[in-house]
N, C-alpha and C positions, 0 to 999 in steps of 0.2 A: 448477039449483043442486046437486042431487044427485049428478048424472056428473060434475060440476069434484071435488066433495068424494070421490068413489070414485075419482076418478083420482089426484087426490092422494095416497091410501092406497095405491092400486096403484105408486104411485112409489116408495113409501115402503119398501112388502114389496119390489122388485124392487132396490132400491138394498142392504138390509139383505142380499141375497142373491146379491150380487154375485160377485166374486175373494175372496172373504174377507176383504174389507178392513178390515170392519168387525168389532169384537172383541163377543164374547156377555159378557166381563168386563172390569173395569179394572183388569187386569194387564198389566203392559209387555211386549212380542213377545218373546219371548227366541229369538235365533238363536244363541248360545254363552252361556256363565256370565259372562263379562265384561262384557257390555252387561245385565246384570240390574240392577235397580235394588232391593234387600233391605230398604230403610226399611221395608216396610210387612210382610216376610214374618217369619209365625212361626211354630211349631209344628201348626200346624193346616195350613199354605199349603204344601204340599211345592214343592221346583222341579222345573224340567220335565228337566233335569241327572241323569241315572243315576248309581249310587252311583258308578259306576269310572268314570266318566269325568272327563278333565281330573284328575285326583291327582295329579299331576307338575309341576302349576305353581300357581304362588298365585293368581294372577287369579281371579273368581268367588266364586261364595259359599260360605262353609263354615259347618258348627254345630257349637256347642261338645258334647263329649263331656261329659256331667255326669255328677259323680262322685257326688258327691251330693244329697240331696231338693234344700237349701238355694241348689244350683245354678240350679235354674229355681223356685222359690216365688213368685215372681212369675206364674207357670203358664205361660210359654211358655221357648221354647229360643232362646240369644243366637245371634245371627248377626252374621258379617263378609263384607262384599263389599270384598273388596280389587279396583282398579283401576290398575294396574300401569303403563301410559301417563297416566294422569294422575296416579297418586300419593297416589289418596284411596281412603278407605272411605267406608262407609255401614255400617248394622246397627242390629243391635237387643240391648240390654245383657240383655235378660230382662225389662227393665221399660219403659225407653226406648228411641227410637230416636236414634241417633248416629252423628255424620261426624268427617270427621279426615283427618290427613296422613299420610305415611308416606317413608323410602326405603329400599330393597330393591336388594341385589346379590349374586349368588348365593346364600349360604347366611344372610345378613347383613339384619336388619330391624330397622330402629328406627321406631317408631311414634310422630309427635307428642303430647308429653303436653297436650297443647288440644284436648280432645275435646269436642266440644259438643252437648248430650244435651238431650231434651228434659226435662220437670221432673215427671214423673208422680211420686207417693207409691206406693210399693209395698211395705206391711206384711212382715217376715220377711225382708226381701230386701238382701243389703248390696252395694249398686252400688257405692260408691266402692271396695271391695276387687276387684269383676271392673275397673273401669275401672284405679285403678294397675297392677295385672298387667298391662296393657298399654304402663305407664311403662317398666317392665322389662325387654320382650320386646328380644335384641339380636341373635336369628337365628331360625331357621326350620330344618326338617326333614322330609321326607316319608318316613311308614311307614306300611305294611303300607296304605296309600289314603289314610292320615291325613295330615293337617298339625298338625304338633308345634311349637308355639311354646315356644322357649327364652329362656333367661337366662342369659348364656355355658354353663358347660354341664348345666343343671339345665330339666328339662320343668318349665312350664308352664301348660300347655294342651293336650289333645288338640281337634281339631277334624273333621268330616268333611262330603262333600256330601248327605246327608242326614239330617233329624231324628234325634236316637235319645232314646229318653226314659232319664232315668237309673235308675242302678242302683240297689238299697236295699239298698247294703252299706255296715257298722260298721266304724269303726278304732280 
């Protein structure tokens, strides 16, 4: 009974140590920014995505630049995984996480105002003013690595592929 039950184990380590098939976490494979799945990433979860890479297209995930505290008071940093063959996002508001529609043509984005969030409470934190910014948005713009969400022609949003914590400047 003992060598069935040690072989068993032995299967077990031999399988877990395979091609690598099997993940040490349950974070989805990410072979480009496009096939990421962002619901669940926040400030703490970096992606595997180097800052400079992919900056040239929307696909992937980007985070918002916050300007200020009140930006992320919720304690994490909002994220959009734009999906550009399908036409949806996913993300996370700073509080919740949220999916939605989109269409996109060259410099041009309108984002579904049907955004559908989960329903967390988050003290200090005013969602419904980051989620209408996204009623607004009716292009897009790439600088200096960023993605600049506009409003015919008025920024905003800065966005970028990794976390940044905000600033603690006054206006």
């Amino acid at each position: 009974m003992k060598y069935i039950i040690a072989g068993f184990f032995s299967l077990i380590v031999i399988a877990s140590c395979g091609d690598g098939a099997v993940k040490s976490n349950n974070l989805p494979e990410r072979s480009d920014s496009a096939t990421s799945d962002s619901a669940n990433i926040n400030a703490q979860a970096m992606p595997a995505t180097p800052a400079t890479a992919d900056t040239g297209k929307i696909d992937g995930i980007w985070f918002l630049v916050a300007i200020l505290p009140s930006d992320t008071a919720a304690g994490k940093v909002p994220n959009i995984n734009f999906n550009v063959s399908e036409k949806s996002f996913t993300g996370h508001t700073g509080c919740n996480n949220m999916r939605g529609t989109f269409n996109v043509s060259d410099s041009t984005l309108k984002i579904n105002d049907q955004i559908i969030t989960t329903k967390m409470a988050c003290t200090g934190y005013n969602e419904n003013a980051f989620l209408k910014n996204f009623s607004k948005v009716t292009g897009y713009k790439f600088e200096n690595g960023m993605l600049v969400l506009m409003a015919d022609a008025s920024e905003l949003s800065r966005w970028t592929r990794q976390p940044v914590k905000p600033t603690n400047r006054t206006t």
